[in-house]
C-alpha positions in Angstrom: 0.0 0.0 0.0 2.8 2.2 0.7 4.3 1.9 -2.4 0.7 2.7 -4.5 0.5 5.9 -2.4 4.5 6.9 -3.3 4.0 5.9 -7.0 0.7 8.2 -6.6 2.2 11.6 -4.6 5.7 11.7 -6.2 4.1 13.1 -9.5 2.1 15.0 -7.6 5.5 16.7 -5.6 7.0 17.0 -9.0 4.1 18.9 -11.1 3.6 21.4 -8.0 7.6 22.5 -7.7 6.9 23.9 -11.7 3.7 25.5 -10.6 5.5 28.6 -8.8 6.4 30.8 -11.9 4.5 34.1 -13.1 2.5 34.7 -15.8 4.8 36.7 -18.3 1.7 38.8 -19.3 0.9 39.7 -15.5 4.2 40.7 -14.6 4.6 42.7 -17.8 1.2 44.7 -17.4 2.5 45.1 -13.4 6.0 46.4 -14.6 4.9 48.6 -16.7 3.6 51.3 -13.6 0.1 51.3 -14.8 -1.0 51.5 -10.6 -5.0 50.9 -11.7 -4.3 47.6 -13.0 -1.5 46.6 -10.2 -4.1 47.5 -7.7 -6.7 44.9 -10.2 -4.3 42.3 -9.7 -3.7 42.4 -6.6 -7.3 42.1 -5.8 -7.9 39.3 -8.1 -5.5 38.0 -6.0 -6.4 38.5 -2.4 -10.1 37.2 -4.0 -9.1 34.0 -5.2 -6.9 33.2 -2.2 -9.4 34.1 0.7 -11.9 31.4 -0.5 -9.4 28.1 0.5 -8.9 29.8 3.8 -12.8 29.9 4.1 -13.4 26.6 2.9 -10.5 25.0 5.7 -12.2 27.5 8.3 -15.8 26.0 7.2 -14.5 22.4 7.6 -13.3 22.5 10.6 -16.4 24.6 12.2 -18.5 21.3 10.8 -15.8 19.2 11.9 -15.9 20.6 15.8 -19.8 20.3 16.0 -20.2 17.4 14.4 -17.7 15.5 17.2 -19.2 17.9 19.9 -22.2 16.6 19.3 -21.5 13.0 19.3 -20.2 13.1 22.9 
């Protein structure tokens, strides 16, 4: 079993280490000092990363009632 889950993850580890670069047409919009669309960006940004904070948060809340109530 072990083995089935290494032959699974170790792509996994591999694909996610190439998945840190920047889109080239991002960071040439951002370089180029146009402050309206930076601030777009960024926003688009902070939007798309708050909502797997608040899906982990929302787990765990069903998580804790769902063993409080069992006891």
């Amino acid at each position: 079993m072990k083995k089935i889950k290494f032959i699974f993850s170790f792509p996994i580890i591999l694909i996610t280490q190439t998945t840190y670069s920047q889109c080239a047409m991002c960071k040439a919009v951002v370089e180029n000092g146009d402050n309206k669309m930076a601030e777009g960006i960024n926003g688009g940004i902070i939007y798309l990363m708050i909502f797997p904070y608040l899906f982990l948060a929302l787990g765990i809340y069903f998580l804790y009632r769902k063993f409080k109530t069992k006891k």
